[in-house]
Backbone bond lengths (Angstrom), bond angles and torsions (degrees), N, CA, C in turn:
res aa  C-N    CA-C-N  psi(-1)  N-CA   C-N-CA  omega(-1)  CA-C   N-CA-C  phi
1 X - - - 1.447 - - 1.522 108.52 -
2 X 1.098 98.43 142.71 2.139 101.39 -172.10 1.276 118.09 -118.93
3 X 1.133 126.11 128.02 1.764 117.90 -171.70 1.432 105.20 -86.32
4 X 1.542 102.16 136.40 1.368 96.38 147.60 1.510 153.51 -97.71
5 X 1.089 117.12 123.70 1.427 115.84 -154.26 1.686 102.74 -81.99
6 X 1.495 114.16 128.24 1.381 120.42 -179.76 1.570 109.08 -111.99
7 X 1.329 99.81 164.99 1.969 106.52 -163.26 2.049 83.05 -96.47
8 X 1.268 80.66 160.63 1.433 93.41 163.38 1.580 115.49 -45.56
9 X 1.594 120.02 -60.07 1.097 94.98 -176.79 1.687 147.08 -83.27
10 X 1.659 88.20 -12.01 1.770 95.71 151.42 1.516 117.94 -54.32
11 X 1.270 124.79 -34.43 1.480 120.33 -176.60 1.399 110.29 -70.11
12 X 1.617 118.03 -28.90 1.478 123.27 165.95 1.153 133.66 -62.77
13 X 1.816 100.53 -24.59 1.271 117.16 -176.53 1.244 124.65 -95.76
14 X 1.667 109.51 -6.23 1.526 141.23 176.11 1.564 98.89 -64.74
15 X 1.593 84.78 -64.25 1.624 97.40 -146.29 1.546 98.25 -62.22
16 X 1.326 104.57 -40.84 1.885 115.16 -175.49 1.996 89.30 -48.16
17 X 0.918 124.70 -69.31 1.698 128.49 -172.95 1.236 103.52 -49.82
18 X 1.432 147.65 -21.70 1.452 131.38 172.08 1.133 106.69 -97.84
19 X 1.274 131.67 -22.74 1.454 135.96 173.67 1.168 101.58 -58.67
20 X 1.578 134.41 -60.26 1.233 134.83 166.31 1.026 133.74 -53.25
21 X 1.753 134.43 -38.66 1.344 132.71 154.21 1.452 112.11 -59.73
22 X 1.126 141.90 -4.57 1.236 133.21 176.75 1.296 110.52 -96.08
23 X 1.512 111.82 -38.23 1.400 114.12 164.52 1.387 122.56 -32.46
24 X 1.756 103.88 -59.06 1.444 111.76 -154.31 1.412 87.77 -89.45
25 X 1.308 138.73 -1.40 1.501 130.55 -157.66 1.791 86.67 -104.37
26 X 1.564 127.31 -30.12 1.675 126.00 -167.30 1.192 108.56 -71.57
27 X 1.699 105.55 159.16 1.762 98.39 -175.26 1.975 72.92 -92.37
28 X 0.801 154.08 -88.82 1.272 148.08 -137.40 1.793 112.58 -13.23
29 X 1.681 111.77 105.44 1.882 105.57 170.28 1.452 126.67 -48.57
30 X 1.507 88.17 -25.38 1.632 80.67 -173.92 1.674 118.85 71.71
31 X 1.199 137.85 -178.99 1.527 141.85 -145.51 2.132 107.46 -75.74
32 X 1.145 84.85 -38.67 1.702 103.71 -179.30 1.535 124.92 -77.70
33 X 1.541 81.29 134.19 2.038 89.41 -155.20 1.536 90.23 -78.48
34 X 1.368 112.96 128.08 1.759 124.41 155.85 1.770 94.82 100.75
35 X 0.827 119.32 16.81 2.066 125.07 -169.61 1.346 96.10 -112.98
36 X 1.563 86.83 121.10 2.027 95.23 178.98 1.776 103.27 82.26
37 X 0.712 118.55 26.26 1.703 102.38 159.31 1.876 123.57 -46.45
38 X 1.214 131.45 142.48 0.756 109.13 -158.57 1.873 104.14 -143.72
39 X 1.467 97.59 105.98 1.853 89.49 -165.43 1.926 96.59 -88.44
40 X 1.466 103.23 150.79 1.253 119.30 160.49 1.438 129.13 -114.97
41 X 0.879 116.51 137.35 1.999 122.03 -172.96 0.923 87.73 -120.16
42 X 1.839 110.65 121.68 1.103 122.41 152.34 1.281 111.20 -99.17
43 X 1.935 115.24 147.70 1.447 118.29 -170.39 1.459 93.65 -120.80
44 X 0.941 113.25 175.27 1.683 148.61 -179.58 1.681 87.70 16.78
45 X 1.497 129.34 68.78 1.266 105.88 155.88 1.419 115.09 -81.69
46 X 1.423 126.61 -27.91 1.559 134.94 179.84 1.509 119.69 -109.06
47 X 1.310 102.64 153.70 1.432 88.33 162.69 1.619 123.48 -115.52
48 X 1.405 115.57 154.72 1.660 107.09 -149.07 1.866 103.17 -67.57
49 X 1.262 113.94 -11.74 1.842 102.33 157.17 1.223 129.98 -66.88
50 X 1.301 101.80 -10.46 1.562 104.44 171.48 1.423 126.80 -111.22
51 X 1.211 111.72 18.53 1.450 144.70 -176.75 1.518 101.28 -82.89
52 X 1.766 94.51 -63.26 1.689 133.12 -164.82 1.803 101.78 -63.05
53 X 1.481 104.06 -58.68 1.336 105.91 -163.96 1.934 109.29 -75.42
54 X 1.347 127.74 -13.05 1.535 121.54 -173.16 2.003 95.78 -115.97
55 X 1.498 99.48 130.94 1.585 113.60 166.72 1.115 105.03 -41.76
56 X 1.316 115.32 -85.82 1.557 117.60 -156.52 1.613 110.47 -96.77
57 X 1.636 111.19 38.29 1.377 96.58 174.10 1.087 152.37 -96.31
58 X 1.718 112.91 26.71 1.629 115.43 173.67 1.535 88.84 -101.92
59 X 1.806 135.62 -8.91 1.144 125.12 156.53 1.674 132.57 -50.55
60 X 1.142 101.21 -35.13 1.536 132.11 170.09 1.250 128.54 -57.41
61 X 1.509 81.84 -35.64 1.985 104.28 -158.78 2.073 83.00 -92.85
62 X 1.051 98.94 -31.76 1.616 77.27 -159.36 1.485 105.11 -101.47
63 X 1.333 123.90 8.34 1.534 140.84 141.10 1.214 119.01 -61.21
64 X 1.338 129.59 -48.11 1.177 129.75 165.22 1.326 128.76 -80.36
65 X 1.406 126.29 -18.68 1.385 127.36 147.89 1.360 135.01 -59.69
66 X 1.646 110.16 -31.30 1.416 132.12 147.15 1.758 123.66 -21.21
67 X 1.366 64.06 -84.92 2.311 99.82 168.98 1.377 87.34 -38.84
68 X 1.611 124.81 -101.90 1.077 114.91 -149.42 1.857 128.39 -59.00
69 X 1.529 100.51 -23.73 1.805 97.16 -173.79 1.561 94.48 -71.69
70 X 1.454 127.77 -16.71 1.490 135.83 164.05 1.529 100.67 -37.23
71 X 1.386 101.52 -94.17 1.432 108.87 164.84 1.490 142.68 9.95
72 X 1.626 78.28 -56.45 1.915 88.86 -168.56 1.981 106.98 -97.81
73 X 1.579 84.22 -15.02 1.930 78.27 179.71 1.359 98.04 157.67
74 X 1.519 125.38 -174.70 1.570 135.51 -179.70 1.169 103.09 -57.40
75 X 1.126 117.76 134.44 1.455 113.28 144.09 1.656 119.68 -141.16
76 X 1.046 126.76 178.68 1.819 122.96 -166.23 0.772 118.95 -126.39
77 X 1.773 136.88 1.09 1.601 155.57 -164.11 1.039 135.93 -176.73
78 X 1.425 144.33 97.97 1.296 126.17 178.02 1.595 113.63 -104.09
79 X 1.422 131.65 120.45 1.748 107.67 -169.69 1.574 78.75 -114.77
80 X 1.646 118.43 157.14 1.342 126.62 142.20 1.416 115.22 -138.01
């Protein structure tokens, strides 16, 4: 296996490229209003018999998804 040896300014130019993929990779918005929005999909929280068997239960479901994304921090939408 052979190393490769990099100049100073490839290593500047490295580090500048992970600084930036990490950027765009963080949930943090940072200073700018509407930059970085950030959607979440939730999967298999139910299972579809329990969909079937309660009246009002994607009413339920999205009350309590409410509550908790409350919980964890801002958020601006919940659809189910």
């Amino acid at each position: 296996m052979s190393s490769v040896k990099l100049t100073e300014e490839d290593r500047k130019r490295l580090a500048l490229k992970k600084k930036e993929q990490a950027s765009k990779l963080s949930w943090n918005d940072g200073d700018g209003e509407g930059v970085g929005m950030r959607i979440v999909v939730l999967k298999q929280v139910f299972h579809p018999d329990d969909a079937r068997a309660a009246y009002n239960f994607y009413e339920e479901l999205h009350e309590e998804i409410e509550e908790t994304m409350g919980k964890i921090g801002v958020f601006a939408y919940a659809c189910v």
